[in-house]
N, C-alpha and C positions, 0 to 999 in steps of 0.2 A: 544594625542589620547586616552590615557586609561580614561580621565574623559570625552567622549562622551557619552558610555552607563551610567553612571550616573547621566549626565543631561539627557538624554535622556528619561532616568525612572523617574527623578523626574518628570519631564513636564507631563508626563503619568500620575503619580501620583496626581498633581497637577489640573490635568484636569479631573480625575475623580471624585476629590474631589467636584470642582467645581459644576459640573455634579448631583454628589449627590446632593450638597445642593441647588440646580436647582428644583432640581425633589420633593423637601417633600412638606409635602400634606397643601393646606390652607383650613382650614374648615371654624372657627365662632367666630373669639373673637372679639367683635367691640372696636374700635377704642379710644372713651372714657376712657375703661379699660386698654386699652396698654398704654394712656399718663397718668392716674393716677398713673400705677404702676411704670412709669418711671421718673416723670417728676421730684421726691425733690432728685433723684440722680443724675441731670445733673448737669456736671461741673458748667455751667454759674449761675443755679440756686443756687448753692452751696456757689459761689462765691460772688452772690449778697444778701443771706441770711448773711452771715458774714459781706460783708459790713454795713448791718441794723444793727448788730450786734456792731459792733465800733462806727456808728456813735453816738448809745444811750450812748456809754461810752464817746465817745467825749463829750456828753452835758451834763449827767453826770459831768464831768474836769469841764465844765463851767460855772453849777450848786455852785461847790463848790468854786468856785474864792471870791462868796459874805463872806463866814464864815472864824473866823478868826483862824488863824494858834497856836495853841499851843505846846511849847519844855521845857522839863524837861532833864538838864544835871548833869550830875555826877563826881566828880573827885577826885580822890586819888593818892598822890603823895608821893614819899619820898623822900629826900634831904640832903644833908649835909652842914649844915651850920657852919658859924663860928661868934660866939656874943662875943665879949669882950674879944676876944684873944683865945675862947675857942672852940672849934669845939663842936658841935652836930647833933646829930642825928634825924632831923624832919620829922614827919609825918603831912600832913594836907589833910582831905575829906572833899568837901564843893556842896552842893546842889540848886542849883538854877531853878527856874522857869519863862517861859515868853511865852506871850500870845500878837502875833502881829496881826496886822488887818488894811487895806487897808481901807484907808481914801476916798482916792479919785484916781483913775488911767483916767478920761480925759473921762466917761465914756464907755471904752475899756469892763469892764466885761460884762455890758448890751449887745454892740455889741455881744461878740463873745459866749453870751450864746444865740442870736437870732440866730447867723452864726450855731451853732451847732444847730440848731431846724430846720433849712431852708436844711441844711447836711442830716438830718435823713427823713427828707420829700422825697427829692431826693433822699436817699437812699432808698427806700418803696418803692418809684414810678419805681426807678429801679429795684427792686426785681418781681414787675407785667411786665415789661416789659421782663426781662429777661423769665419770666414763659412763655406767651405770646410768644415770639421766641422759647422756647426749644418746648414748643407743635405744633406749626407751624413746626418745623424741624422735630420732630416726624411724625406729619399728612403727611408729602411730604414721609419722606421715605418709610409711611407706604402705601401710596396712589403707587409709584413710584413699589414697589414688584409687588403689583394687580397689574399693567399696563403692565409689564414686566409678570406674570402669564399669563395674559390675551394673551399677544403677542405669548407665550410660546405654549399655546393651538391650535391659527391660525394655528400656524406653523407646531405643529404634523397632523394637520388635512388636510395641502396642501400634506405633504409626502405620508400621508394614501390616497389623491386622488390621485396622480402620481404614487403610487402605483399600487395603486387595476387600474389607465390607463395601465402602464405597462404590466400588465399580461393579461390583454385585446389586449395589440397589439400585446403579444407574440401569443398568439391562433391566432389570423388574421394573422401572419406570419407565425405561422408553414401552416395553409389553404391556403396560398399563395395568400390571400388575398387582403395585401399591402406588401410594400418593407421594407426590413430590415431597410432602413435611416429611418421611422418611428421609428423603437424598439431606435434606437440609438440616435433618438434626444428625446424620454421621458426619456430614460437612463439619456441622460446628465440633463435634469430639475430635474429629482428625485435627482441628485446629489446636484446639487444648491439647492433642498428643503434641504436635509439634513448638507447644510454645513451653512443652515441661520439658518435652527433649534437648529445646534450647538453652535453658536452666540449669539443667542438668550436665550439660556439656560446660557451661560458664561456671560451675562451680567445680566440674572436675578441672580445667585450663586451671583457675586458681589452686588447688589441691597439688597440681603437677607442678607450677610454678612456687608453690611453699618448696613441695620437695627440692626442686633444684637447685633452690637459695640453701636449702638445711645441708645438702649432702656435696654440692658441686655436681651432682651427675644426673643425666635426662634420663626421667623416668621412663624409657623405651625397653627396659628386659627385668619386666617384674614378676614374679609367680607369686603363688598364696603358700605362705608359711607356716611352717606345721610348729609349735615351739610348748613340748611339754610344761606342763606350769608345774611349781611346785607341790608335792603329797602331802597330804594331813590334815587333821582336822583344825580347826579356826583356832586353837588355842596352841596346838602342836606348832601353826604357821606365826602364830604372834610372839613366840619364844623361839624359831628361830630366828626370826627378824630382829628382836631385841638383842639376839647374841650375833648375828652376821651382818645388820645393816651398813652400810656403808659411812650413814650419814652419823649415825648416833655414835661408831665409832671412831668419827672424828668430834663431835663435841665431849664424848667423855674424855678425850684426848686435849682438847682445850680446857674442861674442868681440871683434871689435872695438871696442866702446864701454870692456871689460875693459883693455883696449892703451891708449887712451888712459886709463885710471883712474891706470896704473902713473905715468905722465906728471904728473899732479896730484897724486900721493904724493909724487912727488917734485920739484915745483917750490916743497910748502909745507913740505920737508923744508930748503931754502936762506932763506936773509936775506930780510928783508922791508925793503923799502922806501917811505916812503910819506911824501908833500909836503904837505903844509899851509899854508894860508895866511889867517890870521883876523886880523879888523878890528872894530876898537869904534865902533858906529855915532853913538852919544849914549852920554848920562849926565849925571843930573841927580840932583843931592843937595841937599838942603832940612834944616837950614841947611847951606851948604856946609862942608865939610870943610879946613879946613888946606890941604891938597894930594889930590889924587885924579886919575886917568888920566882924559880925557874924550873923547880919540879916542886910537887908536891902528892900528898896522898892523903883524901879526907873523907871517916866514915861517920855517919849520921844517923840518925832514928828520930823520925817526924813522927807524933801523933796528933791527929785532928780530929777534932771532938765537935761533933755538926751541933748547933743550936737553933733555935725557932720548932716553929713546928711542921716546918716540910717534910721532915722527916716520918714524923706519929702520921701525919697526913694520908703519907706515901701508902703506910703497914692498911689505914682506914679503907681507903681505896683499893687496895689488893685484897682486900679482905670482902669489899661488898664485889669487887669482879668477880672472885672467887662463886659468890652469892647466885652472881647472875649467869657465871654458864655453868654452875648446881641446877638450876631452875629450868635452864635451857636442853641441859639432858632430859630432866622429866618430862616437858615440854613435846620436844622429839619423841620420848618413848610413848608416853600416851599417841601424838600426833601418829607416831607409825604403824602403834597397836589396832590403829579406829582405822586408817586407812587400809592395815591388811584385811582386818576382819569387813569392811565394806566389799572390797573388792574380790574377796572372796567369796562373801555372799551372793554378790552381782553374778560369778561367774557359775557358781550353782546354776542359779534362775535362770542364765543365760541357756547352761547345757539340758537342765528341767526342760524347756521351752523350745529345745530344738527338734523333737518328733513334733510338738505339734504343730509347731510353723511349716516344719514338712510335709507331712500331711493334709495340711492346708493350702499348699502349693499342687500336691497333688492332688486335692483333689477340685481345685480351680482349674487346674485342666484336662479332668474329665467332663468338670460344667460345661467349657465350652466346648470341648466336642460333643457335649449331649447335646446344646445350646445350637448348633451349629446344625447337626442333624433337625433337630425342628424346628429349626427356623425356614430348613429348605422346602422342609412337609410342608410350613403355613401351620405349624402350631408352636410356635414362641416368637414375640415380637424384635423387633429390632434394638429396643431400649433394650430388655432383656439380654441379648448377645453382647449388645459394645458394653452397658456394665459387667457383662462375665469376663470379658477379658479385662477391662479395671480392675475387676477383685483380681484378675491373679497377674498382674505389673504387682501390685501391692503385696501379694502375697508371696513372690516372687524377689521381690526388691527388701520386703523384711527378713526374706530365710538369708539370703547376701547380707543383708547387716547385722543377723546375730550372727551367721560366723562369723564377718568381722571382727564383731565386742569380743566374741570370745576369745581369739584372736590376741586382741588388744589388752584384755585382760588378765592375759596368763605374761603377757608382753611386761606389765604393768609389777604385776606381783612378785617377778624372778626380780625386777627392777630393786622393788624393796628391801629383797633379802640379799640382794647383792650377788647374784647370781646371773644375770641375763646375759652380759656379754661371754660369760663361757660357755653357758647354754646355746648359746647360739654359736661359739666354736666347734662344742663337744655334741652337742644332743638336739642339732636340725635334722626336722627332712620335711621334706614335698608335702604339703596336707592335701589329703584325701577331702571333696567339700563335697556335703550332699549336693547343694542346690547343683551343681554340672552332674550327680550319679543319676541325676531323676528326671535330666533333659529327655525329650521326646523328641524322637525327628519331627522335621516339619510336613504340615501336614499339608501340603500347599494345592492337593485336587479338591479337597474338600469343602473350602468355602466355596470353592467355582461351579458346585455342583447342585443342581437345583433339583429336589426329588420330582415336586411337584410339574414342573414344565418340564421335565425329561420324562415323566407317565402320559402326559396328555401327549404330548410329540408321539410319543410311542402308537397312540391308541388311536390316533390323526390318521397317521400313516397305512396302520390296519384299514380303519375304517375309510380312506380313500383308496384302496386295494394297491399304494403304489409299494408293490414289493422291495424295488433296488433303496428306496427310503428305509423300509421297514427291517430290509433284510442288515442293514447297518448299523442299527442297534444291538445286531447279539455279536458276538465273540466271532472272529473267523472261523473255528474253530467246533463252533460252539456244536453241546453234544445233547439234543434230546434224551430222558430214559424210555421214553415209547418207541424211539425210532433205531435202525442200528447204521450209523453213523450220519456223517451230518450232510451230505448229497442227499440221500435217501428223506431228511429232514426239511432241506429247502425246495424236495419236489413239492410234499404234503405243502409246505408254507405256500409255495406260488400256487399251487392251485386252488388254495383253499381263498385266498385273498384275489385271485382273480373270480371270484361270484362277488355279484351285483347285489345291495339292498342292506351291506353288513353297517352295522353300526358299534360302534367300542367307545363304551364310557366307563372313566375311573374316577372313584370318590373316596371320599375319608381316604386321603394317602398318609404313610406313617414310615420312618426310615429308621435304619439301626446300622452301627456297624457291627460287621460279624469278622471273621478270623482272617490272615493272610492282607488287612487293609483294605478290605471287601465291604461294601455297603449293598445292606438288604432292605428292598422298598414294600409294603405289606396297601395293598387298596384293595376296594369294592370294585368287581369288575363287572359290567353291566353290558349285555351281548344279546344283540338285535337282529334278527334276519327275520327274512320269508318266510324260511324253514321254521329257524329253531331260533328259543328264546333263552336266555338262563343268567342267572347272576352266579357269584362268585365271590371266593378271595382268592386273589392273583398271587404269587410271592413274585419278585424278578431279583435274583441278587448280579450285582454287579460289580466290575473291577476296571481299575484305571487301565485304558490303553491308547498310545500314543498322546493326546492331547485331550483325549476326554474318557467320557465312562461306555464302557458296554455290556451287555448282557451274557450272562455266562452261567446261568442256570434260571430254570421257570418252572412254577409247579402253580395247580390250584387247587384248593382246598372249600368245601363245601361251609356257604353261609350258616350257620347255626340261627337255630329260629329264634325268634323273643318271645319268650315264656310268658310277656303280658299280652299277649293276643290271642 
């Protein structure tokens, strides 16, 4: 029990860690400079720079097989002998020299100084290839941040709508408006926004912290990258992948180097041959010796003839290697031919599909500002609005993940043909991304604006004659077309609202937005005096000013009959 609040606090800790690193800012580094400055410290690149590295020394090794071997020995000894019954005390140093060199080994050096040539070929081809993948893994983590940023933003913006609904339903509930199960079922969607916003943020923290580990560098100055993919059609892209990949030009580089191996099985499977020529430089023996060699000069010709069967073995074995990266080319070529052509086709359907996910985003936020407008009338429910703005988080958050793919998948396919890290030397720039061309300002008067209790206020105010109320719904400004300017307007008003007996009632109200960010209110207006009676259709359009809406044109228009009476 006593290590609950310890985990408990970690988890806290942990999660705001997260949080934090959710939340840092991405400005402007493009995407070429992230995989320069990352790319000669990737392990793999690291790994395949050494192996270029060995192989030049392997062929080096097999450079020198042709020159011959020279050894200079030395030797000083003392002894005790015994010559003629008499012991002594000898000393003898004696220097020799010899200088050997391969005749003939079955043609074995030739082979295994081509094997080491064909080794280093392969090994190049794999150092581009290894590059080629660390910048693809780069470009994905880096693309995979933005997409998850991207997601991150949807998400604060659904809260901020459920919100700012929220407090809209609150004021309609306190007015007794609607029923409290309204407050409490956008209660429970704000909560659901906030518990995806949470997730969302926790997966982008990991996504940033992949990056950090992959590149060394904090994902803080990222933009969306524009990275031409390669032209052509799916069979055009699968020949030249087959002829520029990176990867396959190093495995036919190993089948080859396999071809010459067969060649050195079998040149150290025949007689060896081998020259010698060694000479006695001095020699000096104290007390001299009877007779002893004190120069000499002696040439040789060794042949050694291998038996067993190590040898046939050897040619066996270089023969099925040979076998197996034959198999391993084709292997790769099919492997790269299925993966161009996928990924090709993926990126089709991906740019096929991007009007319509745009379109779909657009017009999820015409919903809810249609959604919005009646909901203020009192004709579209509350369900109806919070899922308008769900479908377009969604709608929204998918047009951000097919650029992405797209993105990724052009990222993917230079990858292949061995092309991407120059491509992103030679041929970046800034992408252009719909989902930010088709932003809408915010519309931040319009959910706060209730058509319906701003008519009845309106017709309140009328109908209790209190003009300084009533005169504060239209424009300062504001310009009758019956009257010639607007003094001459609020005479006619106060007078007319100072008689006794008036009554003003509005029904069926119905709202629209019309041009300049203007909302037009359309009701039944129903007009009761002593005098005079009359119904109506009212129009009132109106415009934001300072903190709310006011009235800035008025007309009415004659109820039409109904043709079934």
């Amino acid at each position: 029990m006593s290590d609950l609040p310890t985990t408990t606090a970690g988890r806290r800790l942990l999660l705001g860690l997260a949080l934090g690193i959710a939340t840092l800012p991405l400005s402007a580094a493009p995407l070429p400079e992230v995989v320069r400055t990352a790319l000669d410290g990737q392990p793999e690149v690291l790994a395949a720079e050494a192996r270029v590295r060995a192989n030049r020394a392997i062929e080096t090794q097999a450079r020198s097989a042709f020159f011959p071997d020279l050894s200079l020995s030395w030797s000083d000894t003392d002894r005790r002998d015994e010559q003629l019954g008499t012991a002594l005390d000898r000393s003898a140093r004696r220097t020799e020299a010899a200088l050997r060199w391969n005749v003939f080994r079955g043609n074995a050096d030739v082979s295994r100084r081509r094997e080491a040539r064909a080794g280093r070929s392969a090994a190049q081809a794999g150092l581009i290839e290894a590059r080629e993948a660390a910048a693809e893994s780069i470009s994905l983590a880096y693309l995979d941040v933005l997409r998850l940023d991207d997601e991150a933003t949807r998400s604060r913006e659904l809260v901020d709508a459920y919100r700012q609904l929220a407090e809209q339903v609150a004021l309609r509930v306190e007015a007794g408006r609607i029923s409290r199960a309204d407050l409490a079922r956008i209660d429970t969607d704000l909560l659901a926004a906030r518990a995806r916003n949470a997730d969302v943020l926790t997966r982008l923290a990991d996504a940033k912290y992949r990056f950090l580990r992959t590149t060394g560098q904090s994902p803080t100055d990222l933009e969306f990258p524009a990275i031409d993919g390669p032209q052509g059609e799916p069979g055009e892209l699968v020949a030249s992948a087959e002829r520029s990949s990176p990867a396959l030009a190093a495995a036919r580089a190993r089948a080859e180097a396999r071809q010459f191996g067969i060649g050195v099985a079998r040149g150290e499977a025949l007689p060896r041959v081998d020259l010698e020529l060694r000479r006695r430089l001095s020699a000096d023996i104290d007390p001299a010796e009877v007779s002893d060699t004190v120069d000499s000069t002696q040439l040789a010709i060794s042949v050694d003839i291998p038996l067993g069967g190590a040898s046939l073995a050897r040619i066996d074995e270089a023969l099925e290697r040979r076998q197996e990266a034959e198999a391993e080319v084709e292997r790769l070529r099919r492997q790269i031919g299925t993966e161009v052509n996928l990924l090709y086709r993926q990126l089709v359907d991906a740019r096929d599909n991007l009007p319509l996910l745009t379109e779909r985003a657009q017009a999820s936020r015409r919903l809810i500002d249609a959604y919005a407008l009646q909901f203020d009338a009192g004709r579209r429910s509350l369900t109806d609005l919070a899922n308008a703005h769900a479908d377009e988080f969604s709608a929204r958050t998918e047009l951000s993940a097919a650029e992405h793919r797209i993105a990724s998948l052009q990222a993917s396919l230079l990858a292949r043909v061995g092309q991407l890290t120059g491509r992103l030397r030679d041929g970046y720039h800034t992408g252009q991304r719909v989902v930010l061309q088709d932003e809408m300002p915010a519309q931040a008067p319009f959910p706060t604006f209730d058509a319906a209790a701003a008519v009845d206020a309106w017709a309140a105010a009328w109908s209790a004659g209190d003009y300084p109320r009533y005169r504060a719904f239209y424009a300062p400004d504001f310009q009758s077309g019956s009257h010639a300017g607007t003094a001459r307007w609020e005479a006619e008003r106060r007078v007319r609202l100072g008689r006794s007996g008036i009554r003003v009632r509005a029904s069926e109200p119905g709202i629209e937005r019309i041009a300049d960010g203007r909302l037009r209110t359309r009701f039944i207006q129903h007009y009761d005096s002593p005098q005079y009676s009359d119904t109506v259709i009212k129009i009132l359009d109106w415009a934001p000013h300072d903190q709310g809406w006011v009235i800035v044109a008025e007309r009415a228009e004659a109820v039409m009959p109904d043709p079934e009476r």
